[in-house]
C-alpha positions as CSV (number, residue, x, y, z in Angstrom):
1,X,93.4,111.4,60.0
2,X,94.0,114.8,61.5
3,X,96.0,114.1,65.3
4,X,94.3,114.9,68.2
5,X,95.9,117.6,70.4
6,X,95.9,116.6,73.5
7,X,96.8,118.9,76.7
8,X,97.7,116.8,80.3
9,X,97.3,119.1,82.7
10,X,100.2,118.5,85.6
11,X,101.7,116.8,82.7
12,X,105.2,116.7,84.6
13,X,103.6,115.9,87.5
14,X,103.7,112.5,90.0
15,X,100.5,111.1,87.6
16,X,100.6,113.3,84.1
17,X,103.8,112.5,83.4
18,X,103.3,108.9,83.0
19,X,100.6,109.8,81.1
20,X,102.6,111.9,78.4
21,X,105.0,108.8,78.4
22,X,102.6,106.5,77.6
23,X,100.8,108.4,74.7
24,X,104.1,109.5,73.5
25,X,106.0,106.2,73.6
26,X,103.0,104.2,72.2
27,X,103.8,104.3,67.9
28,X,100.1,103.7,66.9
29,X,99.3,106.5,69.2
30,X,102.0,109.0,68.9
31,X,101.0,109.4,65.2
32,X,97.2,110.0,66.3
33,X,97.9,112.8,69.2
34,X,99.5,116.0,68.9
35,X,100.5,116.1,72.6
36,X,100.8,119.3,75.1
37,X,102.7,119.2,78.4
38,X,100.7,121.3,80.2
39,X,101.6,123.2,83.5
40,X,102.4,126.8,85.8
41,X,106.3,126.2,85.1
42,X,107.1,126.6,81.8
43,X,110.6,125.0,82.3
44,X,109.8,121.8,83.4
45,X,106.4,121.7,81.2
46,X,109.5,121.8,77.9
47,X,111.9,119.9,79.8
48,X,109.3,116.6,79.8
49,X,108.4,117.3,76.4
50,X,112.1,117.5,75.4
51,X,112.5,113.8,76.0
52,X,109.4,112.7,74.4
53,X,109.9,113.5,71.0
54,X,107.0,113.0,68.2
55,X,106.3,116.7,68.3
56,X,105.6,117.2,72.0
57,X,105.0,120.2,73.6
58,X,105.5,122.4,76.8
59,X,102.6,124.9,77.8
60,X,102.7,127.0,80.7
61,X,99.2,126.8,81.8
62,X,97.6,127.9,85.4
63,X,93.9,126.6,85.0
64,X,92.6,128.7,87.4
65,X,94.0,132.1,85.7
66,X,90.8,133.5,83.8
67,X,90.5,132.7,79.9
68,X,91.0,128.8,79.8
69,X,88.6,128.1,77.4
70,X,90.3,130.7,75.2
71,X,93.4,129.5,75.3
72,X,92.1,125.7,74.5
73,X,90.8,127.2,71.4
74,X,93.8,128.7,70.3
75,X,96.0,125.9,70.7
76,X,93.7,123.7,68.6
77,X,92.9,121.7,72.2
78,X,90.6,118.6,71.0
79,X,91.4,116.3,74.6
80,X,92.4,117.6,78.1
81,X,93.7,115.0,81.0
82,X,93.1,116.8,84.0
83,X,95.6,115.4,86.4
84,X,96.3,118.5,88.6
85,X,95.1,117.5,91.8
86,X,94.2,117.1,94.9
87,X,90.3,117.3,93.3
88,X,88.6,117.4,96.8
89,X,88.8,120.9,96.8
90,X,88.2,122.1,93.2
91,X,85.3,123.1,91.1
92,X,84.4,122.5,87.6
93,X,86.0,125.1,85.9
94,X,88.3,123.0,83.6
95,X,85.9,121.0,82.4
96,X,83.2,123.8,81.6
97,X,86.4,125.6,79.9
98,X,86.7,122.0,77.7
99,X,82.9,122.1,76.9
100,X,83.1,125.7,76.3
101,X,86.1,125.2,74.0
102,X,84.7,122.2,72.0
103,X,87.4,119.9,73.9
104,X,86.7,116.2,75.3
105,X,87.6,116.2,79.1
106,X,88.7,113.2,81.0
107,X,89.9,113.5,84.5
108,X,91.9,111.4,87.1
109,X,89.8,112.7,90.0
110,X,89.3,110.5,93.1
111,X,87.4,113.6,95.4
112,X,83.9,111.5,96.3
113,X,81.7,115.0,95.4
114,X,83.5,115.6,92.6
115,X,83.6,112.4,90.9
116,X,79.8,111.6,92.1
117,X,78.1,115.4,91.4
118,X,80.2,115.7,88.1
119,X,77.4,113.8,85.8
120,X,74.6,116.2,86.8
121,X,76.9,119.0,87.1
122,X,78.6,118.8,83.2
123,X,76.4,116.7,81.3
124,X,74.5,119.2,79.3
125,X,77.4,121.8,78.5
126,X,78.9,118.2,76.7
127,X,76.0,117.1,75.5
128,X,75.3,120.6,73.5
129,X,79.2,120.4,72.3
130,X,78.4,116.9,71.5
131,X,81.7,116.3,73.5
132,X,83.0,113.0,75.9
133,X,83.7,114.3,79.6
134,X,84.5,111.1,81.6
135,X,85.7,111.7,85.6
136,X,87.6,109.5,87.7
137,X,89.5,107.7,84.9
138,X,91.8,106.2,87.3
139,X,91.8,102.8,89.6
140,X,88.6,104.0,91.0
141,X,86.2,103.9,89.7
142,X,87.2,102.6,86.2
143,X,89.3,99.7,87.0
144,X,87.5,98.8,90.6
145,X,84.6,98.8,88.4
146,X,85.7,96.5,85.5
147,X,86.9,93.9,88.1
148,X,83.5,93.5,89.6
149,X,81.7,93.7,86.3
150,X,84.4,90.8,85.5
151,X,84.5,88.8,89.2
152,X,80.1,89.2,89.1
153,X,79.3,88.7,85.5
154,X,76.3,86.6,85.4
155,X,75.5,87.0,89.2
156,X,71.9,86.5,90.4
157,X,72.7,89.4,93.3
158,X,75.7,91.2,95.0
159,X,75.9,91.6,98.3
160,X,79.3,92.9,99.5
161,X,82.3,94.4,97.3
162,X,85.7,95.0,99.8
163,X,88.2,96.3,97.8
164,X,91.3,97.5,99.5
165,X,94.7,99.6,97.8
166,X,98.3,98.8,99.2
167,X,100.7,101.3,97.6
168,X,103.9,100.0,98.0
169,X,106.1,101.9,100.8
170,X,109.1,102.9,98.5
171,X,106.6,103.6,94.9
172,X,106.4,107.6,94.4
173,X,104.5,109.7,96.4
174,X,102.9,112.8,95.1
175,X,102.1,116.1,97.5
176,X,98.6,116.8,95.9
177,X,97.8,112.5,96.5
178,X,98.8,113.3,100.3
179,X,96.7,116.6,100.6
180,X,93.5,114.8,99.3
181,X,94.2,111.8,101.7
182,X,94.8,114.2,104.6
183,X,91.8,116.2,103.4
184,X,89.6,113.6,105.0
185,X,91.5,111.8,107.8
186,X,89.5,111.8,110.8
187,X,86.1,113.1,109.2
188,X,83.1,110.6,109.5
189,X,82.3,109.1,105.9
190,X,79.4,107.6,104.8
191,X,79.6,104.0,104.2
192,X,76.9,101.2,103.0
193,X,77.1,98.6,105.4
194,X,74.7,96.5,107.3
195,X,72.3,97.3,104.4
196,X,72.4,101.4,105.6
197,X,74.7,104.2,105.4
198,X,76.5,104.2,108.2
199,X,79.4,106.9,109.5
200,X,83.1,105.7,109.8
201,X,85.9,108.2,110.2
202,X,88.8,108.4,107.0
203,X,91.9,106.2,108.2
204,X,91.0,105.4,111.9
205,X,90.6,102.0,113.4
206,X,92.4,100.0,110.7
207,X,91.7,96.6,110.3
208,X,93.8,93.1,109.1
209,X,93.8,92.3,105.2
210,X,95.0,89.9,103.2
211,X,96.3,89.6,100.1
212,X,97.2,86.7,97.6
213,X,101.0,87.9,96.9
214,X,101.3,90.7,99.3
215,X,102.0,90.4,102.7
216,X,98.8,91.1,105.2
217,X,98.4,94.5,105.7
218,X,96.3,97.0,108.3
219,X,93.6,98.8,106.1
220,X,91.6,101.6,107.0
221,X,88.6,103.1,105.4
222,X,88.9,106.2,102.6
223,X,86.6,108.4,100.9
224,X,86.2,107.0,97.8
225,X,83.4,107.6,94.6
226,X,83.2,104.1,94.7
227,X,81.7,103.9,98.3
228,X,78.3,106.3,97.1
229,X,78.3,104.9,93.3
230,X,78.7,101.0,93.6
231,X,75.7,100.6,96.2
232,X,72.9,101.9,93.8
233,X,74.9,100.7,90.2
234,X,75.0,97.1,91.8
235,X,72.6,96.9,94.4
236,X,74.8,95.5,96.8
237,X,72.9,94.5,99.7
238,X,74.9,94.4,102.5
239,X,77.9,96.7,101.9
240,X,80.6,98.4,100.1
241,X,83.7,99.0,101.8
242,X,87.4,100.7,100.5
243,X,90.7,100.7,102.8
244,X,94.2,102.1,101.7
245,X,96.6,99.3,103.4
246,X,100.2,101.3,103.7
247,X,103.5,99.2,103.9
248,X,104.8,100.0,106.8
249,X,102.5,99.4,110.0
250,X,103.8,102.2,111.5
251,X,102.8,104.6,108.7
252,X,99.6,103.5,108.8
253,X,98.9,104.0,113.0
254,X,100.5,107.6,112.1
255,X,97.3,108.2,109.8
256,X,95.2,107.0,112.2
257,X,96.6,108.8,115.0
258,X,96.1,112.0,112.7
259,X,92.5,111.1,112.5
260,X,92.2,110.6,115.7
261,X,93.4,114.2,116.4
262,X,91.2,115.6,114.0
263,X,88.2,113.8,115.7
264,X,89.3,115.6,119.0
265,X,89.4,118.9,117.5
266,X,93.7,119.1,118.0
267,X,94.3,119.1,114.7
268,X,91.3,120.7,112.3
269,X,93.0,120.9,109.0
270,X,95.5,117.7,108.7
271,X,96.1,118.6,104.8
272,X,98.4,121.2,105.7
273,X,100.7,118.4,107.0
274,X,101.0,117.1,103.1
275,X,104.1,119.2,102.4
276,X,106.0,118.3,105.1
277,X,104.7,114.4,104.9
278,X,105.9,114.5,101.3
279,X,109.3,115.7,102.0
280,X,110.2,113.0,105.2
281,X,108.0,110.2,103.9
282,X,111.0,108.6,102.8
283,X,112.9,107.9,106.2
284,X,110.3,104.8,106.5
285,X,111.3,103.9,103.0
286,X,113.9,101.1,104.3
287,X,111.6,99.2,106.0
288,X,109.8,98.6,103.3
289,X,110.0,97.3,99.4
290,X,109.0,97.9,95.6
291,X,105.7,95.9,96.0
292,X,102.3,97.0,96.1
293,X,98.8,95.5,95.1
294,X,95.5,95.7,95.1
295,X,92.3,93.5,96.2
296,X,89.0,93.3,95.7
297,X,86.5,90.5,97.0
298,X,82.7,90.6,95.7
299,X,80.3,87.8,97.6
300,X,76.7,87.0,96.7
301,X,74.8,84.7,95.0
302,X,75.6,83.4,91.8
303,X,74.2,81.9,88.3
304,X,72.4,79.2,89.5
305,X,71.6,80.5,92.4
306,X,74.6,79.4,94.4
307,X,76.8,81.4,97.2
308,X,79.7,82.7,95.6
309,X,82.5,84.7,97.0
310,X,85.4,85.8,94.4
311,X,88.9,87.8,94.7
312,X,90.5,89.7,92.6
313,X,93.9,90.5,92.9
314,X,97.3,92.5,91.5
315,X,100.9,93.1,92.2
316,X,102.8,95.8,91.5
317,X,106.6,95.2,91.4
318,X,109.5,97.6,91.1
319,X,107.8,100.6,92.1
320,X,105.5,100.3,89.3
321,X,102.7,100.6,91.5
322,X,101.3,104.3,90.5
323,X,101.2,103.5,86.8
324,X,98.0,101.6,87.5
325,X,96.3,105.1,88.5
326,X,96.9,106.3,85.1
327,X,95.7,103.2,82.6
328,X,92.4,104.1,82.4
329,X,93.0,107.6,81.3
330,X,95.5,106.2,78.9
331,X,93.1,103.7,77.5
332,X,90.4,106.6,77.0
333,X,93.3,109.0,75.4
334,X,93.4,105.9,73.1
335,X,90.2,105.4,72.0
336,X,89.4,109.2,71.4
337,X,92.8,109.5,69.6
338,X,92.0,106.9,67.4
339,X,88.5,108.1,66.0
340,X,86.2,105.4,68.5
341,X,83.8,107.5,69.7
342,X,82.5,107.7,73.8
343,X,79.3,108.2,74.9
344,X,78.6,112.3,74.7
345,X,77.8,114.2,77.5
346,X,79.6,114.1,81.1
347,X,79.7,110.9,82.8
348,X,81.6,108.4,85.7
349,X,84.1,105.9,84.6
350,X,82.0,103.0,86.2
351,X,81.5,100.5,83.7
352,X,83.1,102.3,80.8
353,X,85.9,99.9,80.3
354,X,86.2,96.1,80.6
355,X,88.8,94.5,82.3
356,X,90.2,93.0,79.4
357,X,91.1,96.7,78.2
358,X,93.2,96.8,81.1
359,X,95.2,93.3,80.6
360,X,97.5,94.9,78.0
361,X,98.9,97.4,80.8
362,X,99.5,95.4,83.0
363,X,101.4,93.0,81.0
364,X,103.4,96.4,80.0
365,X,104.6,96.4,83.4
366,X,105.0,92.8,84.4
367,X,102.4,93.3,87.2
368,X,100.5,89.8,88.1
369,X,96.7,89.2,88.4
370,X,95.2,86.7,89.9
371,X,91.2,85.3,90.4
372,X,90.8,83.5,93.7
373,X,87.6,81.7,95.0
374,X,87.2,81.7,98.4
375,X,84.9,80.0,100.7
376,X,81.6,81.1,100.3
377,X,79.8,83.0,103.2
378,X,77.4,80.9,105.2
């Protein structure tokens, strides 16, 4: 079976370097991928690949230079992992210059527009090149999705889905994560709730919530693909919800304090903070520990036609936190790598993999998951 050359792009970056560890350190799939380190600095692009070993390569490669598509071609590109972000302010371009080049294309995006206008956008450049392109392989929508499909399965009706991040305080932060946060604190965001889209503005107001092995935290809403997808794919009739809970309290007022200057008009373009965030994040660091988690609670009504409200939960130890990002990408990487084909054409991660898929990973990191019920609403 011929290997699959794969190119991560920001493959020595905060997300695509896990990435390239993973495919790399994995036997069955290191003999299955013919992997490139992609990215502008050459140096760091080889120095990556250095320590991977089964043949790895570093690329310099700026995607938005002109010729992409040629380039893929040269090298032989079958797969590119897009994980060069922030995503809320880019285009299409790599993906068309996979289609164009007869590459699959998966993506970690988390932009709402991009993810959710991606399907329409790409689908027939892939379907004609009879290629995969799958966008926001990461914890949303793919793995937020497989939990409800898991917590719901069998469910006469959905009603609310509350799912909430809580990046632990000391885990890795990446500039391009902070500038797509910041990109949207203080804006109003369209949220289902009540039964109707409703406006709520990126990290203000932050509310208590809790958590099975996490402390309680103060969440506050973020633009999210799942907020616009997971209303219409599960009819949920009252509301879907999304919160980032940070660590430290006082990290989280700072965001919302941030939106509200941006709702004043004080402070119009909050991204260009993301540098300097970045760089001093870590004086908080020692209030705060290796842990992080993730919830998300799904009520309605269930098989027989009983009230039902379900948790699902999972902690992150040792910093391991932002590894969780990148599984779904992985998985996909996988599956491609190992001749199982993918629907063709351009499409969301909802759905595409089960929870089950994800179990494996997790294990790989010694992170914990719990089901919970809770008490039913009345």
């Amino acid at each position: 079976m011929t290997a699959l050359t794969t190119l991560v792009l920001g493959g020595y970056g905060n997300f695509g370097a896990r990435i390239c560890r993973a495919l790399a350190g994995d036997p069955a799939t290191a003999r299955h991928v013919a992997l490139l380190v992609a990215g502008r600095d050459a140096a760091r692009a080889q120095a990556l690949a250095g320590t991977l070993g089964h043949g790895a390569r570093g690329v310099a490669l700026d995607h938005q230079a002109p010729g992409l598509a040629a380039t893929l071609r040269q090298w032989g590109v079958g797969l590119v992992i897009h994980t060069a972000g922030p995503f809320q302010a880019q285009g299409y371009g790599v993906a068309r210059a996979a289609a164009e080049a007869g590459a699959h294309y998966v993506d970690l995006a988390d932009g709402r527009r991009f993810v959710c206008d991606f399907p329409a956008a790409m689908h027939d450049p892939f379907t004609a090149a009879q290629r995969t392109a799958v966008t926001g392989a990461s914890t949303v929508p793919a793995l937020s999705s497989a939990v409800i499909d898991h917590l719901c399965a069998g469910w006469q009706r959905i009603d609310s889905i509350d799912i909430c991040i809580a990046p632990a305080q000391r885990a890795p932060r990446g500039q391009a994560t902070l500038a797509a946060v910041l990109s949207y604190c203080g804006l109003p965001i369209p949220v289902w709730e009540g039964g109707r889209w409703q406006p709520r503005r990126g990290w203000a107001q932050p509310s208590r919530v809790q958590f099975h092995r996490l402390r309680p935290r103060l969440g506050a809403v973020c633009d999210i693909p799942d907020l616009e997808i997971f209303p219409a794919h599960y009819q949920a009739a009252d509301r879907v919800t999304f919160r980032a809970a940070l660590e430290v309290g006082l990290a989280q007022r700072t965001f919302a304090a941030i939106a509200a200057l941006r709702g004043w008009g004080i402070l119009p373009r909050p991204e260009m903070l993301a540098g300097l965030m970045h760089h001093t994040g870590g004086v908080l660091d020692f209030l705060g520990t290796p842990l992080g988690g993730m919830v998300v609670r799904a009520a309605g009504t269930g098989a027989q036609g009983q009230p039902c409200r379900r948790a699902w939960h999972i902690a992150a130890d040792h910093d391991h936190g932002p590894e969780i990002p990148c599984m779904a990408a992985i998985l996909l990487a996988r599956r491609l790598a190992a001749g199982h084909p993918l629907p063709t054409g351009a499409h969301t991660s909802t759905g595409l993999l089960p929870l089950e898929a994800f179990a494996p990973e997790f294990a790989r990191w010694g992170m914990q998951t719990d089901v919970v019920e809770e008490p039913a609403p009345p």
